[in-house]
C-alpha positions as CSV (number, residue, x, y, z in Angstrom):
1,X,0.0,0.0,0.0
2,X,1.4,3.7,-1.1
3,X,1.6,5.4,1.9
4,X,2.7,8.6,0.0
5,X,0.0,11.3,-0.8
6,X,0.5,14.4,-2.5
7,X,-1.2,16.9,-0.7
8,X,-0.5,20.3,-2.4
9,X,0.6,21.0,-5.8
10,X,1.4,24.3,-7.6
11,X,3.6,25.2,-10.0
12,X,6.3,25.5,-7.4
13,X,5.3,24.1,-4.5
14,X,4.6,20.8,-3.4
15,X,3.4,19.4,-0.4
16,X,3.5,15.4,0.7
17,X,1.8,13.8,3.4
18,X,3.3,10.6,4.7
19,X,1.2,8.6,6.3
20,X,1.6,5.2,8.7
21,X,4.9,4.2,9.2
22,X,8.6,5.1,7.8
23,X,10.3,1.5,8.1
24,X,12.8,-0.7,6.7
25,X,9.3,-2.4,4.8
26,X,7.8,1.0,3.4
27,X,11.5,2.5,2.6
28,X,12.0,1.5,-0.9
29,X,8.0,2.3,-2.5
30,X,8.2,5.9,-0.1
31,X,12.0,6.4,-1.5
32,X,10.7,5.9,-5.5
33,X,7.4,8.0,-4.6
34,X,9.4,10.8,-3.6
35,X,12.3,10.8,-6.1
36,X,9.5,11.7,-8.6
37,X,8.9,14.9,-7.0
38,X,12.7,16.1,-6.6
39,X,11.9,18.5,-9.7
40,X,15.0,21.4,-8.7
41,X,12.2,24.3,-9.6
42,X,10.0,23.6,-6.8
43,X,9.4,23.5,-3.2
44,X,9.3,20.3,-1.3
45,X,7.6,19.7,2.1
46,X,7.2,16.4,3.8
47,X,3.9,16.6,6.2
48,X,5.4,13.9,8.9
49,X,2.0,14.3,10.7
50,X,0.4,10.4,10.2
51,X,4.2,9.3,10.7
52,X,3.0,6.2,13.3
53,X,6.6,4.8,13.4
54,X,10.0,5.3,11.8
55,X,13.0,3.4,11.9
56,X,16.6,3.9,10.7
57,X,15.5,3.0,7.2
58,X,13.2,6.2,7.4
59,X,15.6,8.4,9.1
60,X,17.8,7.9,5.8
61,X,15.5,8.4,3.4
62,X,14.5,11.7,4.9
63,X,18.1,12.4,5.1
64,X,18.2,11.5,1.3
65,X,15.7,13.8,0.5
66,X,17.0,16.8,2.7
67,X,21.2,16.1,0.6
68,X,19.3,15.7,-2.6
69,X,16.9,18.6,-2.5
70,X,20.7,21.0,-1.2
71,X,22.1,19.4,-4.1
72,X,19.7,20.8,-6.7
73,X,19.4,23.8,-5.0
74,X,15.8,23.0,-4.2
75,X,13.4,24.6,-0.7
76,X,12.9,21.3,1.4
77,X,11.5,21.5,4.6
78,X,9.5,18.9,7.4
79,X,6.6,19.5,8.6
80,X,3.8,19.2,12.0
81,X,6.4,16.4,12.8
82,X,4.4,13.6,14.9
83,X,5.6,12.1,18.1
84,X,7.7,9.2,16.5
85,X,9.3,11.2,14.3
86,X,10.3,13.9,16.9
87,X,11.8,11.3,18.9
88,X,14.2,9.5,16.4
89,X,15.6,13.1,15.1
90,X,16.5,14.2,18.5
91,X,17.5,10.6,19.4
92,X,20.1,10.0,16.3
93,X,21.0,14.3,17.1
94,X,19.6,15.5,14.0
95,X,17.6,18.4,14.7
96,X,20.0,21.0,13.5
97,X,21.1,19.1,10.2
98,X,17.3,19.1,9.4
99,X,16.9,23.0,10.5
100,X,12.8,22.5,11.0
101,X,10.8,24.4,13.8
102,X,9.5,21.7,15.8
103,X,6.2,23.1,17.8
104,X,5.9,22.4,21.4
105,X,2.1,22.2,23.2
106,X,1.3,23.7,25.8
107,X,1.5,21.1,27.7
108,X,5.2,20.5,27.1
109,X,5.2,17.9,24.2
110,X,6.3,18.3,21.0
111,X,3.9,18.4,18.5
């Protein structure tokens, strides 16, 4: 099953929802879904929302995405980052290298 949805699209823009998990089992289908949107005029941003769990696999590929999109001198940025994903970045340190605001609630979690 595609877990890849394509949320908004303009002429320079483009914004993807991924939803369910980010694993070593969804890795390869997410990794050729995205690769077809890595056009250098536009913007990309990943909506990490319905991201239920992610593993190593899926901290690569959005590390793919993030060298790839610098390398064509593309916008690239994460977005409303859910719980699991929140908790690999800062786990494997990569909050700076991704550069995304990541909105705390009021009640102290991250959002």
């Amino acid at each position: 099953m595609l877990t890849i949805n394509v949320k908004k699209q303009g002429d320079k823009d483009t914004q993807i929802a991924i939803c369910n998990e980010m694993t070593i089992y969804t890795a390869l289908e997410q990794a050729s879904a995205l690769s077809l949107h890595l056009k250098a005029e536009q913007t990309l941003q990943l909506d990490l929302s319905e991201v239920s769990e992610i593993d190593s696999a899926g901290v690569q590929l959005l590390i793919y995405m993030k060298k790839e999109t610098n390398r064509l001198n593309k916008q690239f940025s994460l977005v409303n980052h859910s719980q699991a994903v929140v908790e690999v970045i800062e786990l494997f340190g990569l909050v700076s290298f991704f550069g995304d605001p990541i909105i705390v609630s009021s009640n102290g979690n991250e959002l």
